[in-house]
Structure formats: C-alpha cells, structure tokens
N, C-alpha and C positions, 0 to 999 in steps of 0.2 A: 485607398486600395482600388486598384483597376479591377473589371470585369469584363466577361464578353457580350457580344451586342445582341442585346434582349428584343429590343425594343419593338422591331416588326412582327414577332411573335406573341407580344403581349399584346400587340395592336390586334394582330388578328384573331386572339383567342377574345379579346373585349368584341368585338363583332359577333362573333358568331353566338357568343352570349345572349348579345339583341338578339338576333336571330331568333334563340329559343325563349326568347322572353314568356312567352306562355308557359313555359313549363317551370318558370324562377319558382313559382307561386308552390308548386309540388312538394319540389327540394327543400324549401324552406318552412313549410308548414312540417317534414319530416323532421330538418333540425330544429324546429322550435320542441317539437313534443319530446326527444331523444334525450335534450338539452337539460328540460325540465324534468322528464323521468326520473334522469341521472344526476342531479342538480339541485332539484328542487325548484318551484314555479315563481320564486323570488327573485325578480333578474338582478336585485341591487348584491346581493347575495352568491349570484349567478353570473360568473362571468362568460361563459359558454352563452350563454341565455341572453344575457345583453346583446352579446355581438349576433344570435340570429334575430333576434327582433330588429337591431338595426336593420339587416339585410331584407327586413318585412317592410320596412318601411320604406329602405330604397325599391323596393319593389311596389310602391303603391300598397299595401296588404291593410286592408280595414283594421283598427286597433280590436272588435268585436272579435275578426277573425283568428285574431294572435292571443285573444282572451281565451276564447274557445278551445284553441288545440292544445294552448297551457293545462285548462283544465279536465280535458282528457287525457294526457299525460299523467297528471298530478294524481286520478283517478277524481276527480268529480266531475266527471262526465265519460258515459262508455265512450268507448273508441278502440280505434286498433292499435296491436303494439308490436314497434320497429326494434332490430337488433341490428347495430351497425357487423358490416363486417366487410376484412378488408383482401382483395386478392391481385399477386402480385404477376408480372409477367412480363415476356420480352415482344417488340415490336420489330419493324422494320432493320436491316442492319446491328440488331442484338442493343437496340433502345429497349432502355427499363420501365417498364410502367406500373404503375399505381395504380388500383379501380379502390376506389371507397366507395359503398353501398349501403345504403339502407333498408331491409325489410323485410315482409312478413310471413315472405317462405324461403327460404334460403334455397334449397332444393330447386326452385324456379330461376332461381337469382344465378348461384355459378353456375347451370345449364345456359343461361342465353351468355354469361362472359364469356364462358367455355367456347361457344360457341362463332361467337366477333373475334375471339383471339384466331381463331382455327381457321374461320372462313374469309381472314383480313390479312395473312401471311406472318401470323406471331405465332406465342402459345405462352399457354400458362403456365406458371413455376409456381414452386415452391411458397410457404409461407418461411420470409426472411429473404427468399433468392435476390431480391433486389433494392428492400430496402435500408441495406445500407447505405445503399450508394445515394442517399436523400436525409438531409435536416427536419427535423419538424420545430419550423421556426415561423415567427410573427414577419413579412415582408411587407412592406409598403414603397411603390415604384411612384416615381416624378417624373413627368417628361423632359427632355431634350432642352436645356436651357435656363431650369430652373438652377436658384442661385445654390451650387454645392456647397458653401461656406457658410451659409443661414443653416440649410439641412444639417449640417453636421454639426453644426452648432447645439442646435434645440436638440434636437436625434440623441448625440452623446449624454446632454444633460440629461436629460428626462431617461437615459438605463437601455438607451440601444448598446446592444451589441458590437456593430460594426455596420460602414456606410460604406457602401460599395457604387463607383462611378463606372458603368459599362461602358466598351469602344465608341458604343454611339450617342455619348454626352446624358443615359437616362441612368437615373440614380435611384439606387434599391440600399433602403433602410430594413436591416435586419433586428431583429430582439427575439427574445425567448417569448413562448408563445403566455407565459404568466405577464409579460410587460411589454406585451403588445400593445394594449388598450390604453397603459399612459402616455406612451411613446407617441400614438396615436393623436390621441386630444392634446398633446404638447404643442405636434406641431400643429392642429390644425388650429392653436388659440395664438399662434403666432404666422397664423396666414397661410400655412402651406399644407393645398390638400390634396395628398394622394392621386395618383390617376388609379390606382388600386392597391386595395391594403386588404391582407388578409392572415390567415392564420393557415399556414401550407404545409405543405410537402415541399421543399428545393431541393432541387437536382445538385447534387455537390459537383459533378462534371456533367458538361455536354459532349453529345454524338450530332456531327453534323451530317444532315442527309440534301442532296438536290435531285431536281431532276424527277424521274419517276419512283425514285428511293423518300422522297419526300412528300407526293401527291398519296402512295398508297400509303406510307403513315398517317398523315392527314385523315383516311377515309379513314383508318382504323380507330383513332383517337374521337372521330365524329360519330362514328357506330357506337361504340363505347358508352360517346356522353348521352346519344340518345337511351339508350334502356332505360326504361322506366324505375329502374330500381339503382340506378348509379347518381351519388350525389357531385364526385371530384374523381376528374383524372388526371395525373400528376406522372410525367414524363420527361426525361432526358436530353430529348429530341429535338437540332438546333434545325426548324425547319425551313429550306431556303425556295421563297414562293419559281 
C-alpha cells in the first residue's frame, strides 16, 4: 500500500526532539508513574509501563530513578498525582491537532493551551471535534531504503496490521496498539530497527501547508510541545520546510 511522503517531517520532528532532550526526562518520569498508577508497578504485567521504562532508558534515566517514580505511583512512596487529559483543536489552514497532557492542575493546564491555540492562530474545539480524523495505533517508521520485502515479511507474521510504503521510499509498520510490542521485537530480532516506533495518534488524512502557512504552524506545534504540562502533539499537518 502506497502512502504520502512522511519522511522530512518525521526527520524534523526527530530533531527538535534532541532539541528538547532535557525535558525527555519530565515527560517520561510522568508516563512511568500514570503508567504504573493505572497498571500497576509490574512492568511484565504492564504493557503501558514496559514501553515508558524503555523510553527511560533511551533516555539515559538511572534504573533508581524509574524504581522511584514506580513507587510513588504505586503509593509506596509520597509523591504527586497526574491525570491525563486530552484537548482537541484546529491549527493553521483548519489542521486537526491533538494536545495529550499530563497533570496536576487541570485549571493551569487548558488555560496555557487555551492560550498557544489563541495567541498562535488556531483554537480550541470541542472534546471529539477532531479526533476522528486520527487512528490510535502502534507505527514504527524505517528509513528510505530499507528492504520493504523483509519488513513486510516479519511485520505481517508477527500481527501488523498493514505496511505502508510513502512517496518517499520510508515505510510505516502499523498494528493495534495491544501488538505493537511483538511486532516490535519481531522485527528488531530479525535486524530491522525502527527509526521510530511508537504507540500514536495517526492522522488518517493530511493538510498540506507551505510557505508562511507552514512556518506559523510550526511555531504553534513548538509552543504547544513546550508547556510544561504537554506530553504528545499529534497533528494533520503535511509541513513543507
């Protein structure tokens, strides 16, 4: 199945990531404890929980550190407690976006989105207004080259969904977000790993924007992911540098 071309978007959202690498450590100290709240502190037991401890570990995150916010989560250790929640809205050219948030006052939280939508050239909708128009599905993306016939090979066996090859030769493994995690280790026990895998939001259609329709979404997606209380923004938006 053909797709369209991801790939410089995904390259730039992987940067600006580095970018904020100081802040990985935040985000992911909130899903480990969310994880384990709602889960329980057993990661074998815990598939949610597995997959943020991995993300602690690609993060460098002391094994101590991820012991610790388990067990304030879990209640054997005080600490604070996060409620996800999630707020929906439109961007640039009537692009759909997704804020996922984590935290400890809600009241503080949609006041500063409220406020990047308003003062970035979007707004905010409705709870539903836009998420349909997105999957909640397991993706893992391969660069430009990599062999499509191995991928779909392993991919299918191991309970993907479907393998999607975009314009620009990078191929997105999709699965349900329950058989993300074998799909995952299938293929990486057969050599092929990810340029990023995750458990998402996918945009079922893009809006393509250039030019300065594309620079101010940009800023408004980057306000966004700075708030201190936003963990994932998940958007439409096919943006052309």
């Amino acid at each position: 199945m053909a797709g369209h071309s991801k790939w410089a978007n995904i390259q730039h959202r992987k940067g600006r990531q580095d970018e904020k690498r100081q802040r990985i450590w935040t985000r992911v100290v909130r899903e480990i404890m969310v994880a384990a709240r709602t889960g329980g502190g057993d990661p074998t037991a815990n598939p949610r929980l597995r997959l943020a401890i991995e993300k602690a570990k690609a993060a460098n995150m002391p094994a101590d550190t991820v012991k610790r916010n388990i067990d304030k989560a879990t209640g054997n250790l005080e600490g604070v407690t996060y409620e996800e929640i999630r707020y929906e809205g439109y961007g640039i050219g009537g692009a759909a976006i997704i804020v996922d948030t984590m935290t400890d006052n809600r009241v503080r939280t949609v006041a500063e989105v409220r406020h990047a939508f308003s003062k970035h050239g979007g707004n905010m909708g409705t709870e539903g207004s836009v998420a349909f128009q997105f999957k909640h599905c397991g993706q893992l993306i391969f660069a430009p080259g990599t062999s499509e016939d191995k991928v779909m090979e392993v991919a299918l066996e191991a309970g993907a969904e479907d393998v999607v090859t975009d314009d620009d030769g990078a191929i997105e493994v999709l699965t349900t977000p329950a058989d993300f995690e074998a799909v995952k280790n299938a293929l990486e026990a057969a050599g092929l790993t990810a340029d990023m895998a995750e458990v998402t939001m996918r945009a079922e259609n893009s809006i393509d924007l250039t030019a300065e329709d594309a620079a101010r979404m940009q800023k408004l997606i980057d306000v966004l992911e700075d708030l201190d209380d936003v963990q994932n923004v998940f958007h439409n938006a096919s943006i052309s540098e």
